[in-house]
C-alpha positions as CSV (number, residue, x, y, z in Angstrom):
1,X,-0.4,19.0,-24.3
2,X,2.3,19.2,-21.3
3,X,3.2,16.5,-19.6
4,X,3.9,15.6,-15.8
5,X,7.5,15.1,-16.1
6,X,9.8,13.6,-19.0
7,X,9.3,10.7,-20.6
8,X,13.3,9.3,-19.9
9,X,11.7,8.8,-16.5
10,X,9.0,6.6,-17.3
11,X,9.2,3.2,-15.4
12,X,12.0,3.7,-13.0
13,X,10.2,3.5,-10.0
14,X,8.2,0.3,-10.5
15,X,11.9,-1.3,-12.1
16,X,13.2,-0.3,-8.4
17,X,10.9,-1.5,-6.3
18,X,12.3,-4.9,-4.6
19,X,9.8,-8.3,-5.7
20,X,7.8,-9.8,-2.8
21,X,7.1,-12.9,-2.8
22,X,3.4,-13.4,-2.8
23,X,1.6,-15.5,0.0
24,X,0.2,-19.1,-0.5
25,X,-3.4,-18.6,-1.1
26,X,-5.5,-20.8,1.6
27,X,-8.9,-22.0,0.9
28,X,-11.7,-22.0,3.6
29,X,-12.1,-24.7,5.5
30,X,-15.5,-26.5,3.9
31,X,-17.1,-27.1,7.6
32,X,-17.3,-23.1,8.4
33,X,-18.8,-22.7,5.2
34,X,-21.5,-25.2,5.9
35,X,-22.0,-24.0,9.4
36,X,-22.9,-20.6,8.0
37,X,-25.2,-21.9,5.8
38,X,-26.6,-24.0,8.3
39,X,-27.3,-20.5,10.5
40,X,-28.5,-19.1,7.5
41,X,-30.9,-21.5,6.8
42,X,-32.3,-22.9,10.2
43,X,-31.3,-20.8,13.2
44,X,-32.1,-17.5,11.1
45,X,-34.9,-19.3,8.9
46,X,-34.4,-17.1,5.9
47,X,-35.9,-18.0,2.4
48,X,-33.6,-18.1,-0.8
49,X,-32.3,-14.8,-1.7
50,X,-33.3,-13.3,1.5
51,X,-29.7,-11.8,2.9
52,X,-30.8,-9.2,5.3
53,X,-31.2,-10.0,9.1
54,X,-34.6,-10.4,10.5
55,X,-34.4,-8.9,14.0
């Protein structure tokens, strides 16, 4: 079975390829969440499991 290229190769890109440093994960803030589920609920008036928009 050929290969794509040699196997001497194998992992030198990934080895050069400078670290970033990842970015602080942020939660949502709990009072949009509730919001949306207040406009889920009442302005929109849809039952549990109903996720599509009724026009």
């Amino acid at each position: 079975m050929p290969t794509h290229g040699s196997l001497t190769k194998a992992g030198k890109v990934r080895s050069a390829t400078p670290k970033l440093v990842a970015r602080p994960k942020t939660t949502p803030i709990p009072k949009m969440g509730n919001r949306r589920k207040f406009v889920k609920r009442f302005s929109l008036k849809r039952k549990p499991g109903q996720n599509w928009i009724n026009v």
